[in-house]
C-alpha positions in Angstrom: 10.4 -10.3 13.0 12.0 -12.2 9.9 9.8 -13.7 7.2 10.3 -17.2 8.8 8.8 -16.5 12.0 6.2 -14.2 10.6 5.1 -16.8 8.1 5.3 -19.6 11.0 2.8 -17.3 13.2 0.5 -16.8 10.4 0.5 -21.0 9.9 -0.5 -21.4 13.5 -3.1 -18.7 13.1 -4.6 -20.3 9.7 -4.7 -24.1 11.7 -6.3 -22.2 14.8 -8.9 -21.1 12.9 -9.6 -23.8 10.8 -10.1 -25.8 14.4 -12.3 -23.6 15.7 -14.2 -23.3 12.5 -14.5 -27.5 12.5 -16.0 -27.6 15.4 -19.2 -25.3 14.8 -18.9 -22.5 16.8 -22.0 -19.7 17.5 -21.3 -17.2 14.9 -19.4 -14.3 17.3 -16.7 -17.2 17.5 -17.1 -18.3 14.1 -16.7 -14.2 11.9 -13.5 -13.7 13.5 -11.7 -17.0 13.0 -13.1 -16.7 9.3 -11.7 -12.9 9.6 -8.0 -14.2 10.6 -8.2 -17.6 8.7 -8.2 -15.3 5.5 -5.8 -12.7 6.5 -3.0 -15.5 7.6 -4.1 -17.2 4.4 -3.0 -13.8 2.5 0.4 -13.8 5.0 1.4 -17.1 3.4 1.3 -16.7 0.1 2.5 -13.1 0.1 5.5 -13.8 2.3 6.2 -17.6 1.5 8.1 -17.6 -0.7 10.7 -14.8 1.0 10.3 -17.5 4.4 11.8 -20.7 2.3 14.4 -18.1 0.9 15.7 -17.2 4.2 15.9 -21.3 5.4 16.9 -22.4 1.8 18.4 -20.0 -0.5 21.6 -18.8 -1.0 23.2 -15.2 -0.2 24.9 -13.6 -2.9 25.9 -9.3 -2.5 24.4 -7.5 -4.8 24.5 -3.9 -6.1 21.5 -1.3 -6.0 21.3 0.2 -9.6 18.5 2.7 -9.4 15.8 2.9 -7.3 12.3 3.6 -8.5 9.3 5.6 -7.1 5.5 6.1 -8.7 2.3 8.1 -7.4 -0.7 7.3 -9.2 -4.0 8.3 -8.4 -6.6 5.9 -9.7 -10.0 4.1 -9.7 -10.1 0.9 -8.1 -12.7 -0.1 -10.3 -13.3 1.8 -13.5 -16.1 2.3 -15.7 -20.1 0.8 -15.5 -22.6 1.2 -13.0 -20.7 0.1 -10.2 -17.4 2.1 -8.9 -15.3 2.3 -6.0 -13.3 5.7 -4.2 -10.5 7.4 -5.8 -7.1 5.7 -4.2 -3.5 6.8 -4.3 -1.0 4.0 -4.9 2.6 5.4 -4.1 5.0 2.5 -4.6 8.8 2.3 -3.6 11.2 -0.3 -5.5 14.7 -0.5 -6.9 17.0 -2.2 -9.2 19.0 -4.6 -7.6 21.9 -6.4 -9.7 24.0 -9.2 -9.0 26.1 -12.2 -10.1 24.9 -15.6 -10.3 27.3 -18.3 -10.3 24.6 -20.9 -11.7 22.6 -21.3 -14.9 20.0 -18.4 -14.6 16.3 -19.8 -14.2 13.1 -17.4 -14.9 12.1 -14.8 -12.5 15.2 -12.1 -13.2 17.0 -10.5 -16.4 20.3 -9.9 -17.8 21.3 -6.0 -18.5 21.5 -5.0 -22.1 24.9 -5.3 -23.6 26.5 -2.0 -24.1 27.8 -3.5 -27.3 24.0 -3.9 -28.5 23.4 -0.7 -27.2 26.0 1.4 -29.1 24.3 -0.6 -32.0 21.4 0.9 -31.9 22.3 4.4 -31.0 21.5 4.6 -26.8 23.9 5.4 -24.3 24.9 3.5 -21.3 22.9 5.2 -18.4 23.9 5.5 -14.4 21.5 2.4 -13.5 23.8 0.6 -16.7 26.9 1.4 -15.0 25.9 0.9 -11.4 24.8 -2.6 -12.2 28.3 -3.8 -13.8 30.0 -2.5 -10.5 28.2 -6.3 -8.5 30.2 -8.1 -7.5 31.5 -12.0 -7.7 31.8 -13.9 -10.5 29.0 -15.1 -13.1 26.5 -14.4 -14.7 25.2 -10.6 -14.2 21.3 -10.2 -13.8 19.0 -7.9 -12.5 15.5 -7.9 -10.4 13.2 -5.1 -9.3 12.2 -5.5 -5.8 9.5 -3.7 -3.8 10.8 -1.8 -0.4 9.2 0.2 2.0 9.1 4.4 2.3 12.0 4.3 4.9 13.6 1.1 3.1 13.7 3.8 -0.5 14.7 6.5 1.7 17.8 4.7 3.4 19.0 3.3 -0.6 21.6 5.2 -3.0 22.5 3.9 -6.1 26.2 2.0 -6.0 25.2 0.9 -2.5 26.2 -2.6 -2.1 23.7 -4.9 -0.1 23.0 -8.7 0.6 20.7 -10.6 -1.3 19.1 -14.2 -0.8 18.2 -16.6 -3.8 15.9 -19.0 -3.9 16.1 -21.0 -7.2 13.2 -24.1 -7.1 14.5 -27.0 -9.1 16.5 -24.9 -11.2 13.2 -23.4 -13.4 12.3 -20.1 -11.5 14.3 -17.8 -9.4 13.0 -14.7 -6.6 15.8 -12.3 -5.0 15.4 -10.3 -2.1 17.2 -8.1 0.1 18.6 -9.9 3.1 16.7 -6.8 5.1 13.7 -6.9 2.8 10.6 -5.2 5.0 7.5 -7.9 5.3 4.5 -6.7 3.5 6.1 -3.8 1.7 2.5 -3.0 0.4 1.1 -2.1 3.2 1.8 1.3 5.1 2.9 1.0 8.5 1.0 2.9 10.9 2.6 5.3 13.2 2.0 5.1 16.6 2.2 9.0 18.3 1.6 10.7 14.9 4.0 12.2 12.7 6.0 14.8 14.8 5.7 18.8 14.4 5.1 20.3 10.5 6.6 22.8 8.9 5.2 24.7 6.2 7.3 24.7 2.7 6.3 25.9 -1.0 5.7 23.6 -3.3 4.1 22.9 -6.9 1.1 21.5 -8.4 1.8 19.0 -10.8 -1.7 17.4 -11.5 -5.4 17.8 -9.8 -7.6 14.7 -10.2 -11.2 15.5 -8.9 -13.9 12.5 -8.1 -17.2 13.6 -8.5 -19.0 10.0 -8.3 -18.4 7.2 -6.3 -19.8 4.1 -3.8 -21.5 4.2 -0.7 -21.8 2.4 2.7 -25.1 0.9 2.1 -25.3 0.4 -1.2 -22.0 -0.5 -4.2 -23.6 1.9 -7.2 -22.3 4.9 -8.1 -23.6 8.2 -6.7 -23.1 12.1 -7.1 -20.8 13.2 -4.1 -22.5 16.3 -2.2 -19.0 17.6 -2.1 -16.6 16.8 -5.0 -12.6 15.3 -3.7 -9.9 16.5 -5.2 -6.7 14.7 -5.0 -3.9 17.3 -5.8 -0.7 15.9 -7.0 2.3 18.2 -5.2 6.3 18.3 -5.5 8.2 19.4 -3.0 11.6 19.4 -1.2 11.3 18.7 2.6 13.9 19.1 5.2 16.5 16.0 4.2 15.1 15.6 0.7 16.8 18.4 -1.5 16.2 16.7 -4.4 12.2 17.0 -4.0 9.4 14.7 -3.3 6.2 13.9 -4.8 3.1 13.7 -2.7 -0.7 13.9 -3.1 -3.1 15.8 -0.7 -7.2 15.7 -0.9 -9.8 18.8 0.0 -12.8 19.9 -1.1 -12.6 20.8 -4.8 -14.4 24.0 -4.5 -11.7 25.3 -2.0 -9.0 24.3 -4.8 -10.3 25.8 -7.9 -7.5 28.4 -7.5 -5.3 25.7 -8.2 -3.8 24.4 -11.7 -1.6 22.4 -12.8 2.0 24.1 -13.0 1.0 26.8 -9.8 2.5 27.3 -6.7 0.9 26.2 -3.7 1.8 26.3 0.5 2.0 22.9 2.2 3.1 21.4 5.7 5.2 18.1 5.9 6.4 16.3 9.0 9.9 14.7 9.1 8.8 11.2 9.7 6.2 11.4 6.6 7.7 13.7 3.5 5.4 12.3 1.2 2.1 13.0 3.3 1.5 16.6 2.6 -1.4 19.0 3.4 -2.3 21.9 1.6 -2.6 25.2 3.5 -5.9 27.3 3.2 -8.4 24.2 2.3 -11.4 23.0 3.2 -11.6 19.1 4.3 -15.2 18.2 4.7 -15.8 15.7 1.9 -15.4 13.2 5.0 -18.0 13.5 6.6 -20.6 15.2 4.2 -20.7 12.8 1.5 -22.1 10.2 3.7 -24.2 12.8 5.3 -27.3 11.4 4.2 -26.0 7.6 4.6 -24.7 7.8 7.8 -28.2 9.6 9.3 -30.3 7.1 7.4 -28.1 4.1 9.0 -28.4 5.5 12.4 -32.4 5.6 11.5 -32.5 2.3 10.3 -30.9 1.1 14.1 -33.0 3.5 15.8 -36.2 2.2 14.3 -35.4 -1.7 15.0 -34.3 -0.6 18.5 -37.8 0.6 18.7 -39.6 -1.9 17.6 -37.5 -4.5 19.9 -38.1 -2.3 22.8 -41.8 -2.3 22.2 -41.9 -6.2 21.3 -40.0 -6.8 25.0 -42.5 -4.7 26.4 -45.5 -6.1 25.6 -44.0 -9.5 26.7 -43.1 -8.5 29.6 -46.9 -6.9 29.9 -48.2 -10.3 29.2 -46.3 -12.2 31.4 -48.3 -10.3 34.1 -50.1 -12.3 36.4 -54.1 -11.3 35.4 -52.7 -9.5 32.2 -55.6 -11.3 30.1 
């Protein structure tokens, strides 16, 4: 599906539910339009601007300079009273450079002159020369452009690809990948798991343990029963000789073994590399940190279930012809 179409489905969505929502519907019609209203919302402005690229921007070929990766695990919210779960981000992007054959707006950057560069004592670097390899004629710049896991994967440096250009009155200016995945953010689920594991050595290279976070009935912070830790591992899986980083999370008492520097067993699947799982550690942070949560939810229904059953049968009771 190409951004145009994707962004066009998400418009019909959005004016869908904002019809329904006009004309008063009970409220189990009412949450999910709201629910989609917002998510197409989201799909527009995330994937607009790509849409009027592919009607009304320009293609240009372009040249992939580097390509970047980064795994942080991080707070969502940091700090104070109230704190969210521990989350990995693992981003994919790359360098892309090309030549413009118009006045450059805002929204990309010009590489550093290797003149200027001498001058203060740096070398040129492979990304440097990979980027003065574009081709065409103009004005060289460069963008950084987010991709998907199988997008990074299937991307070498020197690899020539098509770009589109989208240049609004001349002022700003976005560039994308002709095959740019939609929603690069967001992981793709695989349908059918990942295939059979295998089970490689690898090496710890950081151990981030959560102690406190938020639960489902309430947003403060509270002292997990079990403390998660997320283990930062490299690797090199089948097809990745070069080596991968991943992160993995257990129980932290079932890691303390583990430092930063030592060796460690994991399992990968070929259609996930960076999804790793440690051998010889425990997993139930899961379910016992909303333990107590979870069993006083399912007390909370079972008492109103009660009390509704009791209520119904007293009216029913009452109903009875010479109940009084």
């Amino acid at each position: 599906m190409t951004a145009t179409l994707f962004v066009c489905t998400a418009a019909a969505i959005l004016v869908l539910a904002l019809l329904i929502l006009a004309a008063r519907p009970p409220w189990w019609l009412s949450l999910p339009a709201l629910i989609l209203g917002v998510t197409s919302l989201l799909v527009l402005v995330a994937e607009g601007p790509h849409a009027a690229a592919e009607v009304w921007g320009e293609r240009l070929v372009g040249v992939v300079a580097a390509t970047q990766e980064s795994v942080r695990v991080e707070s969502a919210r940091a700090g104070g009273a109230r704190t969210s779960h521990t989350v990995v981000r693992h981003r994919f992007g790359a360098i892309v450079c090309y030549r413009a054959p118009q006045a450059p707006g805002l929204g990309a950057g010009a590489p550093i002159d290797p003149a200027i560069l001498a001058a203060i004592g740096e070398t040129e670097t492979a990304a440097d020369r990979h980027c003065r390899q574009a081709p065409g004629s103009g004005i060289l710049r460069q963008t950084q452009v987010r991709l998907d896991e199988a997008s990074f994967d299937a991307a070498q440096p020197g690899q020539t690809l098509m770009l589109r250009r989208l240049r609004p009155f001349g002022l700003l200016e976005w560039t994308w990948p002709v095959d740019a995945p939609l929603l690069p953010m967001l992981p793709r689920p695989r349908l059918g798991g990942d295939g059979p594991r295998v089970a490689i050595p690898a090496q710890v290279t950081a151990i981030t343990v959560d102690r406190r976070g938020r639960g489902l009935l309430s947003r403060l912070a509270y002292d997990y029963a079990v403390p998660v830790a997320y283990v930062r591992l490299r690797y090199a899986p089948p097809g990745h000789p070069a080596g991968v980083e991943g992160v993995d999370t257990a129980d932290a008492p079932s890691v303390s073994a583990l430092a930063v520097g030592s060796p460690a067993l994991v399992t990968v699947a070929a259609a996930a590399p960076r999804q790793p799982r440690l051998l010889g550690v425990e997993r139930t942070y899961w379910w016992r940190n909303v333990l107590v949560e979870a069993l006083t939810l399912v007390g909370l229904i079972a008492t109103v279930l009660i009390i509704l059953g009791v209520r119904q049968r007293r009216r029913r009771r009452d109903a009875r012809p010479g109940s009084r």
